[in-house]
C-alpha positions in Angstrom: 0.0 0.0 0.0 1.4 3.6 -0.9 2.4 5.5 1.9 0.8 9.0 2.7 2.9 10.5 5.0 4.5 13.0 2.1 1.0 14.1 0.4 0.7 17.4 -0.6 -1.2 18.7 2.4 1.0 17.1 5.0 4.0 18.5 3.1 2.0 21.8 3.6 0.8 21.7 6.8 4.9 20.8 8.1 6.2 24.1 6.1 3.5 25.9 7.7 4.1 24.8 11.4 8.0 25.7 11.0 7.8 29.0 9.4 5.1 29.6 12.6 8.1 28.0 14.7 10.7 30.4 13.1 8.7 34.0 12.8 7.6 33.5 17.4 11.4 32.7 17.6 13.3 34.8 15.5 11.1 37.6 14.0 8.2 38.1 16.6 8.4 41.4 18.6 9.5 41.1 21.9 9.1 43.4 24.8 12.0 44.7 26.3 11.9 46.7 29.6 14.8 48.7 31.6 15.4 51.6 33.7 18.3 54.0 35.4 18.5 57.7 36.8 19.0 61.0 35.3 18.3 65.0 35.8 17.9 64.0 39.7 14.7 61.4 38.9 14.2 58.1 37.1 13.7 57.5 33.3 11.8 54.2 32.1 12.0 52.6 29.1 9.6 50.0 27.3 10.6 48.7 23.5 10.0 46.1 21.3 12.0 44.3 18.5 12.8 41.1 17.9 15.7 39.5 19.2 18.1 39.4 16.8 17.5 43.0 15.6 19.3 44.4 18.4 20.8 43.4 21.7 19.0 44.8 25.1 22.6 46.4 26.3 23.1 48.4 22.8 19.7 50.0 23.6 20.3 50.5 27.5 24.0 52.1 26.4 22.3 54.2 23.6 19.2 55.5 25.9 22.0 56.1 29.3 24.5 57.8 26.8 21.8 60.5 25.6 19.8 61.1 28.2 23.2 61.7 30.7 25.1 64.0 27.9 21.8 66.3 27.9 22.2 66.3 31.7 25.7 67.3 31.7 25.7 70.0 29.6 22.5 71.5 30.5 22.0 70.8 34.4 22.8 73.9 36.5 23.5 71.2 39.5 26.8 71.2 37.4 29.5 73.6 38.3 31.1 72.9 34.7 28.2 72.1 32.5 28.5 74.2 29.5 24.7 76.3 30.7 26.6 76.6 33.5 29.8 78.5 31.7 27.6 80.5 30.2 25.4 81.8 33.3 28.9 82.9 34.4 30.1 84.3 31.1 30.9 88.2 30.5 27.8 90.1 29.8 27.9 92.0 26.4 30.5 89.0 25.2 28.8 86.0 22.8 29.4 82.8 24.0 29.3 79.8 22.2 26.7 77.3 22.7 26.0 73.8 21.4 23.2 74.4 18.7 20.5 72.0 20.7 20.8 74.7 23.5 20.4 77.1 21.2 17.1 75.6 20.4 15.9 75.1 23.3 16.0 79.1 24.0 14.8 79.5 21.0 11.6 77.7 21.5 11.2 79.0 25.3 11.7 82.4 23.9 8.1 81.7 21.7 6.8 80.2 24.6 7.4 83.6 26.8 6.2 85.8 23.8 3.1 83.6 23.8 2.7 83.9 27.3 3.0 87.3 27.9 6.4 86.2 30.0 4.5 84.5 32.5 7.1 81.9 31.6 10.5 82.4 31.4 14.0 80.6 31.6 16.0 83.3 33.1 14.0 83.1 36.5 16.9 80.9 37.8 17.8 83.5 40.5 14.5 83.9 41.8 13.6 80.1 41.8 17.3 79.9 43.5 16.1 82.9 46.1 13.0 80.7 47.2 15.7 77.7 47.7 13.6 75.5 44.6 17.2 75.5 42.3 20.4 74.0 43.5 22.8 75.0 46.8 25.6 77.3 46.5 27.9 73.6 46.4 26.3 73.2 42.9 26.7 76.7 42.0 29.9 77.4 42.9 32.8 74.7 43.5 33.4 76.2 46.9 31.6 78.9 49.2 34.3 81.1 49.2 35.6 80.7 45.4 35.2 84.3 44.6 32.4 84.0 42.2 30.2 86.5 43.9 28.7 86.8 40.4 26.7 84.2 41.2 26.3 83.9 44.5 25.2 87.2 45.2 21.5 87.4 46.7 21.1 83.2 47.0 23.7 82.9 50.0 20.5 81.8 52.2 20.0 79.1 50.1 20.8 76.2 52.3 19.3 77.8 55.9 15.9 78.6 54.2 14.0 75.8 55.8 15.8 76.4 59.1 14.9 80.7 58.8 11.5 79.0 58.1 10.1 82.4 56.3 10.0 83.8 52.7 13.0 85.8 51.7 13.2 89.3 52.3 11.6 91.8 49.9 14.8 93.3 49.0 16.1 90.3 48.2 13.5 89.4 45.8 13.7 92.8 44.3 17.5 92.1 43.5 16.7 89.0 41.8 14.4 89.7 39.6 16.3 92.4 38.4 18.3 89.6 36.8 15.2 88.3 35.4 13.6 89.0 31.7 14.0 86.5 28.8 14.6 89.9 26.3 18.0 90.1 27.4 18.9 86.8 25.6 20.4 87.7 22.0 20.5 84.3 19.7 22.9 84.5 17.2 21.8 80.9 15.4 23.9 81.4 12.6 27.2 81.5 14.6 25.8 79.4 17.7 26.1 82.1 20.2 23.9 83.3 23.0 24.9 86.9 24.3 23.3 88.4 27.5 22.9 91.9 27.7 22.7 92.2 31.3 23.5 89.8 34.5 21.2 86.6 34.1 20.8 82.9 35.0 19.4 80.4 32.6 17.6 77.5 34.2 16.5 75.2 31.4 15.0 72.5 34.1 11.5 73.3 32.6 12.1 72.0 29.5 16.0 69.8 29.2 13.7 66.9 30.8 11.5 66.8 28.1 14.5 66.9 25.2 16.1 64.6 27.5 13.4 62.0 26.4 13.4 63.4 22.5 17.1 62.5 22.6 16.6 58.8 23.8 14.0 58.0 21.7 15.9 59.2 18.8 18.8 57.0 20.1 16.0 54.0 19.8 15.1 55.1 16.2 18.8 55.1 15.1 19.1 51.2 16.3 16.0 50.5 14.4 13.6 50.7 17.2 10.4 52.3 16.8 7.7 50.5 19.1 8.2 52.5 22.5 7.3 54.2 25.6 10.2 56.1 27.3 9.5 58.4 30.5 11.3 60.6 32.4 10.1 62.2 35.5 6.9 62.1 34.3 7.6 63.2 30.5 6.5 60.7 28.1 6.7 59.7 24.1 5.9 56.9 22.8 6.0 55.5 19.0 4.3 52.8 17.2 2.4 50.3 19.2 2.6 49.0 22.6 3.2 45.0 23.7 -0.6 44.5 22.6 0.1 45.5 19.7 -2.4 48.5 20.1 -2.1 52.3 20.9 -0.6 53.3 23.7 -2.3 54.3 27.0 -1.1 56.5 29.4 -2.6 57.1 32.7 -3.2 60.7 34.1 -3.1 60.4 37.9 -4.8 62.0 40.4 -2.7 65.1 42.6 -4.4 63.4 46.0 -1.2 60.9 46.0 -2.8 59.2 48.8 -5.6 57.9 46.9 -3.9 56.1 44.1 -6.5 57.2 41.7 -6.6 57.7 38.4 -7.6 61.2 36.7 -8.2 60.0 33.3 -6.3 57.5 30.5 -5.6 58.8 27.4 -4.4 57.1 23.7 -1.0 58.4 22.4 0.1 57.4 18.7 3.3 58.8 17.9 3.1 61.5 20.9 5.1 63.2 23.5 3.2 64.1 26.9 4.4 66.7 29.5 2.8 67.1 33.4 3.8 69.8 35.7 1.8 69.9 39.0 2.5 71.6 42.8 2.3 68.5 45.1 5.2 67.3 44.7 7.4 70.0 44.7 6.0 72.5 47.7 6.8 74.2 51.0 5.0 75.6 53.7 5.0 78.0 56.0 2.3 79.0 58.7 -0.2 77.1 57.1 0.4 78.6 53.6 1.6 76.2 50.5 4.5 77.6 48.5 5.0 76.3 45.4 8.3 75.8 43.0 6.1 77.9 40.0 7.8 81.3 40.7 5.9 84.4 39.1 8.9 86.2 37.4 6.6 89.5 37.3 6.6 89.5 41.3 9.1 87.1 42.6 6.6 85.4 44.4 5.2 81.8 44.3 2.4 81.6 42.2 -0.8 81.1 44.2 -3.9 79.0 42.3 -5.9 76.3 42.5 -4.3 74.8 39.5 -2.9 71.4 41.2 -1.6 69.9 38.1 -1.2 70.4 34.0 -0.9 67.9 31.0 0.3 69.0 27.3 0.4 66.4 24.6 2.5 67.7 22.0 4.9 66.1 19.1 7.8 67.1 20.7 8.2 65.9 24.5 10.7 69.4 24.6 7.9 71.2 23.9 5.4 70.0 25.9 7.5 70.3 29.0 7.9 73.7 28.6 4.2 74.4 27.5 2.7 72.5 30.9 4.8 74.9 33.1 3.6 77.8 31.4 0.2 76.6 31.6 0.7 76.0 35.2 1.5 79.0 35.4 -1.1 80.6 34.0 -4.0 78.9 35.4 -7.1 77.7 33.6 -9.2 80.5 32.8 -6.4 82.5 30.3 -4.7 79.2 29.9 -7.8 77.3 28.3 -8.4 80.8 25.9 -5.1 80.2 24.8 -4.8 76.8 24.5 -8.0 77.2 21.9 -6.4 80.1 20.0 -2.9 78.2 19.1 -5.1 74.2 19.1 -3.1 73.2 22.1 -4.2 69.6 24.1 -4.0 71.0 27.2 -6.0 69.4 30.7 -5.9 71.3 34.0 -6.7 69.3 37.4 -8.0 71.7 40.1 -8.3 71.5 43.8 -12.0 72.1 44.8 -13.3 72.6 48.3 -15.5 69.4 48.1 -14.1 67.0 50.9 -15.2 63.9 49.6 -13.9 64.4 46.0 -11.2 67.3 46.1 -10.6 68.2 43.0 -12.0 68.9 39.4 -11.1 69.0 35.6 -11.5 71.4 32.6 -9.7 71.0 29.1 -9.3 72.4 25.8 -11.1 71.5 23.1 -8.7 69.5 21.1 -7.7 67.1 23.9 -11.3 65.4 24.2 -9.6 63.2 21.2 -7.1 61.8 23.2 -10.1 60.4 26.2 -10.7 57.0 26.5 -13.8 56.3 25.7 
């Protein structure tokens, strides 16, 4: 009797079986998860690619390598880091900058003119004044270094909690009169930045956020482009997540103590930016003060904004545009979220006990709800 163990469809249905057998163990997807610190918090990373496309350490290197050079040369916790040089630079002089600084003023600089100035990157002495930016040991090598340049009007920086009051008025006069974004000339052509008076870049509100554009770029240039990477809070993510669907990214509540959930949202090829006042707050006599510093009157900016999300393409921008919403509050903040199509969602502390806070958003982000 002729055997039937090489007909046609058994012939088939073998072929099929290993070509099953060799795309779920050489060319399926697989997820890929690691994590490390930078900018004084943690960044997350979430990827997917098959195995042999590249190897876990190559993208753990690539992701540690840009996220900490953005750090070093843009951190004023860094004595030498090359913002650093230049808040102690000659005024009148140009100094020469690395053109990714360059852009980040550049885009802060639109952000201010947008903003009426509510939000501006030279606040660094103020934000130093209410002890929010780093200790004399960051800004200057030692106490006594000479360098009154800087230290000049911040030398209560490390006894503020023990003097347990707001600085002095004088003091907040002096510093902001090393305040104002307009004294920033850009010179993009010859990637300079001269300053035409005595001031103190703090790019903090918006380095994180390039800090995560930078590592997902180093992702893209291996070949990966499923991912979710997070820093501090500021998210992008690409492609589609380990269920192969978009990805979903929980807004949480500001009442930390009740592990809730504010809303979830679908990102597709996205960056997300939160800024909020729980986190980072003093207070005094009863009275909260938070890190936003007002750099029209020195002072902490008192609202009952409790926390902002931007979505944006750029996680830079986004960064920069939830502190200025912050900053702004809802009510001129939601006007011009609509004006320029912004995605913007406010949280707000309300006097109900039982709840304790409330939402309002622009128009464009009721896209991005869960339904």
């Amino acid at each position: 009797m002729r055997s039937k163990i090489f007909t046609p469809m058994r012939i088939i249905g073998v072929v099929t079986v290993v070509l099953l057998i060799v795309y779920f163990v050489y060319f399926k997807p697989r997820t890929h998860r690691f994590s490390g610190s930078t900018m004084g918090t943690r960044y997350n990373v979430t990827y997917q690619a098959p195995w042999w496309q590249v190897k876990k350490q190559q993208a753990i290197h690539a992701v540690h390598n840009a996220v900490t050079d953005i750090d070093q040369r843009m951190s004023t916790y860094k004595y030498n880091s090359e913002l650093m040089q230049f808040n102690r630079a000659e005024i009148g002089k140009p100094f020469k900058l690395s053109q990714d600084i360059i852009k980040l003023i550049l885009a802060a600089d639109k952000i201010s003119e947008m903003s009426d100035g509510i939000y501006d990157i030279t606040i660094g002495p103020v934000v130093n004044l209410w002890g929010f930016g780093p200790s004399i040991k960051h800004l200057t090598q030692e106490v006594d270094s000479g360098d009154e340049n800087i230290v000049d009007g911040i030398k209560n920086i490390e006894d503020f909690a023990k003097r347990n009051q707001p600085p002095q008025h004088d003091a907040i006069e002096a510093a902001l009169k090393k305040v104002g974004y307009k004294s920033i000339i850009v010179d993009s052509k010859n990637s300079t930045v001269t300053k035409t008076k005595d001031i103190f870049i703090d790019l903090s509100s918006i380095a994180k956020g390039y800090g995560v554009d930078q590592a997902a770029l180093a992702l893209e240039t291996l070949g990966i482009n499923d991912y979710s990477i997070e820093i501090g809070g500021e998210i992008r993510v690409k492609g589609k997540n380990p269920s192969g669907k978009s990805w979903t990214i929980a807004i949480l509540s500001p009442r930390i103590e009740a592990k809730a959930t504010s809303a979830i949202i679908h990102l597709n090829n996205q960056a997300m930016a939160t800024s909020g006042d729980y986190l980072n707050y003093f207070e005094i006599d009863g009275k909260r003060y938070s890190h936003a510093i007002d750099p029209k009157t020195g002072f902490p900016k008192i609202s009952d904004i409790a926390e902002v999300t931007v979505i944006a393409d750029d996680t830079f921008y986004a960064d920069a545009l939830s502190t200025m919403f912050m900053m702004l509050g809802d009510e001129l903040g939601i006007k011009l979220a609509n004006d320029h199509n912004i995605p913007v969602y406010f949280i707000k502390y309300t006097d109900d006990k039982e709840e304790g806070i409330d939402v309002v958003y622009s128009k464009c982000f009721s896209q991005y709800l869960q339904n």
